[in-house]
N, C-alpha and C positions, 0 to 999 in steps of 0.2 A: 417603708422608710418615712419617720417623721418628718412633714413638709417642710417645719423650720430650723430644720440641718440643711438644707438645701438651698445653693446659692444661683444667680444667674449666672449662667453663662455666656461665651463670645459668640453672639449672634452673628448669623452671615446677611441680616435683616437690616440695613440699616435705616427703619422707621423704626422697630419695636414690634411687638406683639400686634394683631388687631383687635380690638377690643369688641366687635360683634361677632368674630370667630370664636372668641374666648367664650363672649355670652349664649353662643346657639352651643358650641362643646357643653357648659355646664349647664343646659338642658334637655341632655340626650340621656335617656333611660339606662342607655347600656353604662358596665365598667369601661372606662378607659383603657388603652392601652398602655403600658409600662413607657415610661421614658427613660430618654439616657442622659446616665448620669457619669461625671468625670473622678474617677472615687479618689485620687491623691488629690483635690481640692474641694469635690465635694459640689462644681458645678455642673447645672444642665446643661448635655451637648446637645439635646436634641427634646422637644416637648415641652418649653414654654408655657404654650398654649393652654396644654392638659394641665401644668401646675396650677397654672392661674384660676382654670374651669373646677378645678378640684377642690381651690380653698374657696372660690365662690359657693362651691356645695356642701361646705361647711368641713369638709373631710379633714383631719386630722394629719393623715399618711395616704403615702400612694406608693406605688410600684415601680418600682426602676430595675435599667441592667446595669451594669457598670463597664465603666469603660478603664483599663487601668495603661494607655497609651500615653506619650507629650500629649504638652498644650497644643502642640502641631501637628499631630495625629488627629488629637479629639475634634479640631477645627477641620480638617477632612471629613472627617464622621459625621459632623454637623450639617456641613453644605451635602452631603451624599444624601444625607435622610433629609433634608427641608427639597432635595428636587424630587426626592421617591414616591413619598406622600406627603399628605397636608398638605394647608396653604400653599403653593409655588409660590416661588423666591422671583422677584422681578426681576426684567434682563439685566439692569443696570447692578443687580446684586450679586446676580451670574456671575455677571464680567467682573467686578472687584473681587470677588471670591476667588476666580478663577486666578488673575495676579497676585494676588494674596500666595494660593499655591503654590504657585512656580516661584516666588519667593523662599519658601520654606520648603520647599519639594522639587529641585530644580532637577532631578533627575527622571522625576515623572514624563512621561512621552504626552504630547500634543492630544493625545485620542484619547488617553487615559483622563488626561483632564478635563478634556469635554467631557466625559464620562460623569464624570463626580460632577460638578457643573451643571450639567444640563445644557453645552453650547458644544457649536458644530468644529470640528477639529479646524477649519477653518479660520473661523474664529478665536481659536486660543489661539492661534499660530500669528495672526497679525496681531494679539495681544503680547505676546512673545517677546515680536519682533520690537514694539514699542514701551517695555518696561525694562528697567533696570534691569532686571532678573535673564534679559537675552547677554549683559555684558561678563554677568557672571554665572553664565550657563554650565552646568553638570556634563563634564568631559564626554558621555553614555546618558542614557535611558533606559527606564523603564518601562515595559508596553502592556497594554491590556494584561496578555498572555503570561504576564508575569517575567518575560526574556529581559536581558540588561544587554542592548547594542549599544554601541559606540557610536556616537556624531561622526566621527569618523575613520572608515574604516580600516586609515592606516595609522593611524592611532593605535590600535586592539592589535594591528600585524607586528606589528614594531613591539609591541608587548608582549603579546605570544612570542616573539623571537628572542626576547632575552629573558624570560621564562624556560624556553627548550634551550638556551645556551647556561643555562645555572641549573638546568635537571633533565640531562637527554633521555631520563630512561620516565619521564613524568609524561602519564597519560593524555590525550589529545584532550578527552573530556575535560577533564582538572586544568588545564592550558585554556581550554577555552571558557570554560566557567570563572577562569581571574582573569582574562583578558577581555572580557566583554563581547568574546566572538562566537560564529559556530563553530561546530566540533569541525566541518567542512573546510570550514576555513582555516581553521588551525592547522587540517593537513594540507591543506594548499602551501601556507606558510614554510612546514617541514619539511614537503617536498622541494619548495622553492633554497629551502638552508643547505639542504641534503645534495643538490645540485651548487653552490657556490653562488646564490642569486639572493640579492634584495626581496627580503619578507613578502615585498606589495614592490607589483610595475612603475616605474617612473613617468609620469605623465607622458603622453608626446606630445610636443609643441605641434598646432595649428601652421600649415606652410614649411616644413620641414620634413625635406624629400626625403633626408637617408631615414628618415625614422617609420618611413612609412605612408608619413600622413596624406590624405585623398585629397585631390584639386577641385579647388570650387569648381568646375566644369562637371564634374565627377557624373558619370552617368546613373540611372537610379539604381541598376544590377550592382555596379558601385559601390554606391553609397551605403546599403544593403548589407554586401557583402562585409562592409567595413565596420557596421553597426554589428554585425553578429563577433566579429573578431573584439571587439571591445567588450561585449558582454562576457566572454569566454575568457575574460584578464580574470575573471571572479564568479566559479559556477555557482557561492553562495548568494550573490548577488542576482545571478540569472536567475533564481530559482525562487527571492523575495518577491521578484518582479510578478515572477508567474501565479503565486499564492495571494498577491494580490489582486489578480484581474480577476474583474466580478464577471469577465464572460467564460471564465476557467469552474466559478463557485457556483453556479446555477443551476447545474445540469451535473445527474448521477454519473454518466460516462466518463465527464471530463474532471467532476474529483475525485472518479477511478484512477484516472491521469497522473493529476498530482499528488494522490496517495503513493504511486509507483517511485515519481522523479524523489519523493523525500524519502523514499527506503533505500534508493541507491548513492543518496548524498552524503556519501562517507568520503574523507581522503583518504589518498595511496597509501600510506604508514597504516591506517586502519585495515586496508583490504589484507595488506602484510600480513598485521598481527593475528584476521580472520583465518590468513592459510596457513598459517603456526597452528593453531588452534583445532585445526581440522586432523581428526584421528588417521593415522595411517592405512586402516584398515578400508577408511573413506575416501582416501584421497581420489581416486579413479571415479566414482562418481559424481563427488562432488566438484570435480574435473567437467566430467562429461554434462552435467546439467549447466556449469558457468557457461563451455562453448556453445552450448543451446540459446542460454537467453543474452548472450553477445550477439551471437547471431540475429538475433530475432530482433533483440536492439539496434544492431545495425543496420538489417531491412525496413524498421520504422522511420531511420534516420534518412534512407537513400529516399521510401516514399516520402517523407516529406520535404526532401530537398527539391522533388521532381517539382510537386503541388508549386515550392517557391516558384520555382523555375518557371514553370508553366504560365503561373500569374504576373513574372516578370514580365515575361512575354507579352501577354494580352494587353499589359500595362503601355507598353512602348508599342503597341499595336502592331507586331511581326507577324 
């Protein structure tokens, strides 16, 4: 590409170029690498430097790829390659970049954007918290993994529910892929319609006996107990909890673990649709291996209720 078709572009830089990286780049023996280039305008998202080193070596043209994304794409792209290689980009460019983002990308998740960045999810989050862009925050996210959750997650149930009430015969997946939720979730949701019950539990008020709620006195067996009853309002939730602990990701046994808990995290409408699905011919076996590993399920469950138990015990020193 001839050098003088080529425009600057929005630097995530806000000094400029530096001018003795420019001069050691245009005295290095090898070709350059290709830069990027924004082809509907025509400017540099990425490789400044090399243009510069380029026309100081007299060169004519250089090598680009094209980027054919928005101007709010390409400026993604830009801060992604200035933290990847070349020069780093200074903290304080980070962080404007990083607001920058969530400005134009408010559905991006926290982790993602440190990601592009180069800043610790931490840090976007109390940037977040302190720019405009927290007041007109994106209902959901997008996360590393490419997933779209919802801020929150009765938000996505409430969605899924008049979804499945405008198309009862509409897959959990498809439900949960426009509601921002899991497919888990979603049958959590169906089961909860399919019984006469609100999509998602009603808070319980703090100090309010009939509803349940534990007395500050509450002993730790208690407290315990009542912490596991909460998690169990949402086993997709239980199960974000679990994928997140890094003492679950560390050791091959126990993401044996939680490879198991996410092949069994389907809801009930799913399990349904699974035993429709099962040929007649099959059904006696495929019978006889679920009461196998319910079983087996359930004596993991009773050992590790014992373990709780046991440790409560020790805890209160009986």
């Amino acid at each position: 590409m001839p050098i003088a078709l080529l425009l600057p572009g929005d630097s995530p830089r806000s000094t400029g170029e530096d001018g003795e990286y420019v001069t050691l780049l245009a005295g290095l023996d090898t070709p350059l690498p290709p830069i990027l280039v924004h082809r509907p305008s025509m400017k540099v998202i990425d490789g400044m430097h090399r243009l510069k080193a380029a026309f100081l070596r007299g060169q004519a043209d250089i090598d680009v790829e094209f980027f054919e994304g928005t101007t709010e794409d390409a400026f993604l792209r830009a801060v992604s390659a200035n933290v990847a290689h070349g020069l780093p980009l200074t903290r304080d460019d980070r962080r404007a970049a990083a607001a920058r983002i969530m400005a134009s990308h408010p559905q991006l998740s926290d982790r993602e954007i440190a990601r592009v960045a180069g800043l610790g999810a931490k840090a976007v989050a109390t940037i977040r918290r302190s720019t405009t862009a927290h007041d007109a925050q994106a209902p959901s996210r997008i996360g590393r993994d490419g997933r779209v959750r919802p801020l929150s997650s009765a938000e996505g149930r409430t969605r899924a529910a008049e979804l499945m009430r405008e198309d009862p015969r509409a897959s959990l997946r498809a439900v949960a892929r426009t509601a921002g939720i899991s497919p888990t979730t979603a049958g959590d949701v169906r089961r909860r319609l399919e019984a006469g019950q609100a999509p998602a539990r009603v808070p319980r008020q703090p100090g309010d006996a009939e509803n349940g709620a534990v007395p500050a006195v509450a002993t730790a067996g208690a407290r315990s107990r009542r912490r596991m009853q909460l998690l169990r309002a949402d086993t997709d939730l239980v199960l974000e909890k679990l994928l997140r602990d890094p003492s679950l990701r560390h050791r091959e046994e126990r993401r044996r673990l939680l490879r198991l808990l996410q092949h069994n995290a389907i809801g009930t409408h799913e399990w349904s649709e699974l035993a429709a699905a099962v040929p007649s011919h099959c059904g006696e076996l495929v019978m006889s291996l679920a009461q196998q590993y319910a079983e087996t399920w359930l004596g993991f469950a009773r050992e590790l209720d014992e373990r709780s138990r046991t440790s409560r015990r020790l805890a209160v020193g009986e």
